[in-house]
C-alpha positions as CSV (number, residue, x, y, z in Angstrom):
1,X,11.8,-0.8,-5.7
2,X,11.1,-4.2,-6.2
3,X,11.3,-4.6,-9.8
4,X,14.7,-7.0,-9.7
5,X,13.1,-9.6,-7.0
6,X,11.6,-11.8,-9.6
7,X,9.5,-15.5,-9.4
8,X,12.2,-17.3,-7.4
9,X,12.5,-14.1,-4.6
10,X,8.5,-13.5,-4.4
11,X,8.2,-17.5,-3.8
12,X,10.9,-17.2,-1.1
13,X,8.9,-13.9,0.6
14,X,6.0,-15.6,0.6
15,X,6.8,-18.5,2.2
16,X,8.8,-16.0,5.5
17,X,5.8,-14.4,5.2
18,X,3.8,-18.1,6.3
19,X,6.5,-19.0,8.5
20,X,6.7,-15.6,10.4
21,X,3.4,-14.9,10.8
22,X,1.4,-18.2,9.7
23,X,-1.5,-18.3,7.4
24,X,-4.5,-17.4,9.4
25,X,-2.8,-14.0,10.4
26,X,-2.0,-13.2,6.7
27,X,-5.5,-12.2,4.8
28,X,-5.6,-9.8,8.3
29,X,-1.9,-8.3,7.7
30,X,-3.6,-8.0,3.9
31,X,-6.7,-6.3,5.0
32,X,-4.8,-3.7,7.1
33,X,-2.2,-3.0,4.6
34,X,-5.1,-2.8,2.1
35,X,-7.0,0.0,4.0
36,X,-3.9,2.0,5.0
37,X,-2.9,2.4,1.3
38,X,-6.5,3.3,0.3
39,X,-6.4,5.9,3.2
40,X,-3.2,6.9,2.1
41,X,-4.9,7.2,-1.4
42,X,-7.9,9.2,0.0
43,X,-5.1,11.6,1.9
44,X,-3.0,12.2,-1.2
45,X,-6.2,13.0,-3.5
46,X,-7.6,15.2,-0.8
47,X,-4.6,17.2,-0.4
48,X,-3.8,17.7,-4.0
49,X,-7.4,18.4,-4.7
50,X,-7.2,21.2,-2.3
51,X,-4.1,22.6,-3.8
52,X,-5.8,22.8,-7.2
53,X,-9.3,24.9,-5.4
54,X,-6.4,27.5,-3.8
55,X,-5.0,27.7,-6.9
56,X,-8.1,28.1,-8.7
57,X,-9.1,30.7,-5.9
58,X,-6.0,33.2,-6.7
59,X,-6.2,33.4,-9.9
């Protein structure tokens, strides 16, 4: 997805980012996206580990 940006376009998104929302709200934007991908994680290993006991189970 973003595998084209490169140095130049990360510099130029991280310095919106500090413009938009300034740099004491971004270690919180950070933390937030953090934890929603390790739920997101947590979900996706749940679910697939579930998957695996049904299939375990009709067999």
């Amino acid at each position: 997805m973003f595998s084209n940006i490169g140095i130049t376009g990360l510099l130029i998104l991280i310095v919106l980012a500090l413009i938009i929302f300034g740099p004491s709200k971004l270690p919180e934007l950070g933390r937030a996206v953090g934890k929603t991908v390790k739920e997101f994680k947590d979900s996706t290993r749940e679910i697939f580990s579930d998957d695996k006991k049904d299939d375990h189970r009709k067999e």
